[in-house]
C-alpha positions in Angstrom: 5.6 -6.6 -6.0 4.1 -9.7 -4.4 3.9 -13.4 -5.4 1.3 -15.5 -3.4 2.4 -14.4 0.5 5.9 -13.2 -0.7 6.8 -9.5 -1.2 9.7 -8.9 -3.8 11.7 -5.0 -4.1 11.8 -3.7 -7.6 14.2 -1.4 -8.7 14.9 0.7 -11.6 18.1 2.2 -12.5 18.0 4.9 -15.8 21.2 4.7 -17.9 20.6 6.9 -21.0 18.0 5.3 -23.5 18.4 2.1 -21.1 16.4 1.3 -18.1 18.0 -1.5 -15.9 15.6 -3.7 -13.7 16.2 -5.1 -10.5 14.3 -7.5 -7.9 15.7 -7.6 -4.5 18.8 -5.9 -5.8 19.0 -8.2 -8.3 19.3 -7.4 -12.1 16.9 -9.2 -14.2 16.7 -7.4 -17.5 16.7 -3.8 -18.8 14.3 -1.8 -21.1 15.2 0.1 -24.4 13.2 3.1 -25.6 13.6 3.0 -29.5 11.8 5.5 -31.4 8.9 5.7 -29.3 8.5 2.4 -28.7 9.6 0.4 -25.6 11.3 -3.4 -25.5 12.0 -5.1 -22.1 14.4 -8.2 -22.3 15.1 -10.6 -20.0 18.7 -11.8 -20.5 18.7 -12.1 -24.2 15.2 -13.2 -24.3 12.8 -10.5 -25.7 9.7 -10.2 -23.2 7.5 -7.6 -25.0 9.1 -5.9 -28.4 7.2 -2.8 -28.6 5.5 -1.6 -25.6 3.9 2.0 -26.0 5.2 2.8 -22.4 7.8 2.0 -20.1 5.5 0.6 -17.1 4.0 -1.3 -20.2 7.0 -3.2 -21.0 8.3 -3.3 -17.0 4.7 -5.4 -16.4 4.9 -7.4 -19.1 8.6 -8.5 -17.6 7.6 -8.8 -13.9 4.5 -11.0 -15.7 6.6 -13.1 -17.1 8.1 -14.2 -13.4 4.9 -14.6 -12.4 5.3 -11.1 -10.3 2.3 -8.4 -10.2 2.1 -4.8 -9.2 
């Protein structure tokens, strides 16, 4: 992940139905599959409520910190 000359790690770590996202090691949110449908949060701030993929709703999240794959 980059953002303008910077380079940032991301992480995922799968837990179940729940997908916990870090950046440098960092948490920042998680993603929920429910029933086929994806939702990344970002605390308790919803991000993107029904994504049709996981790398759907992980971009939308990593947009929203102004961080691009």
């Amino acid at each position: 992940m980059s953002k303008k000359n910077q380079s940032f790690a991301v992480s995922l770590k799968k837990e179940g139905d729940l997908v916990k996202v870090f950046v440098d090691e960092r948490e920042i949110g998680q993603i929920e599959e429910n029933q086929g449908t994806f939702a990344g949060t970002l605390g308790k701030q919803v991000v993107i409520a029904s994504a049709q993929s996981e790398d759907e709703a992980l971009q939308a999240m990593l947009a929203s910190y102004n961080l691009y794959y």
